[in-house]
C-alpha distance (Angstrom), angle and dihedral (degrees) to the residues before:
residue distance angle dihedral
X1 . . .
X2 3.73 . .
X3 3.94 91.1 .
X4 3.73 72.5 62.5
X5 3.84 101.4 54.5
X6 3.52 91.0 36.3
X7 4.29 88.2 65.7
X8 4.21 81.6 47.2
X9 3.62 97.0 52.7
X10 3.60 84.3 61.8
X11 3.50 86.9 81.3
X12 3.29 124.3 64.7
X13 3.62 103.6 -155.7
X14 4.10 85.0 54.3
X15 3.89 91.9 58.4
X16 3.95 93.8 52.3
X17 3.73 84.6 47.3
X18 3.99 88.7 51.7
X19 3.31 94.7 43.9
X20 3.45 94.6 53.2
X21 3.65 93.2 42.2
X22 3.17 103.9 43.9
X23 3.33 125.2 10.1
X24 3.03 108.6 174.6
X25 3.41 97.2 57.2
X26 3.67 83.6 53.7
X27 3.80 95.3 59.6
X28 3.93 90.7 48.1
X29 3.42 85.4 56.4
X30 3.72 103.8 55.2
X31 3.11 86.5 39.6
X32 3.50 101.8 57.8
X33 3.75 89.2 38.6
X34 3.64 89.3 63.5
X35 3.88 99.2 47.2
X36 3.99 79.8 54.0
X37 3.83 90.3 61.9
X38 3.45 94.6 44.0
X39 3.42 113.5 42.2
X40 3.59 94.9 67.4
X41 3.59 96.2 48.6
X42 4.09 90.9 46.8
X43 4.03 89.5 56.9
X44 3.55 100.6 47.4
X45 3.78 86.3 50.8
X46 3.25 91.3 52.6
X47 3.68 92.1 40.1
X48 3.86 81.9 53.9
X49 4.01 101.6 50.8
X50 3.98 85.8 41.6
X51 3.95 92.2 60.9
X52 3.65 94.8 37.1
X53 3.83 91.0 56.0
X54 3.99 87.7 52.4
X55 3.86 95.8 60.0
């Protein structure tokens, strides 16, 4: 489903659509998008600090 949305969002006309639609879909989406890009970047950070203490 949000492989889905994700191919919509392409659009641009589709997201205004969305957003008007449904917006709270919308929000859930950004939202989730955003957790997406940071997540990864939080772990290897901690990853990071966690081997750094070691040495």
């Amino acid at each position: 489903m949000f492989y889905t949305y994700s191919l919509l969002a392409l659009n641009s006309s589709t997201i205004e659509q969305i957003k008007a639609e449904h917006p709270v879909l919308f929000l859930f989406v950004v939202t989730f998008a955003i957790i997406a890009i940071a997540t990864p970047g939080y772990v290897l950070y901690a990853i990071y600090k966690a081997t750094k203490r070691r040495t």
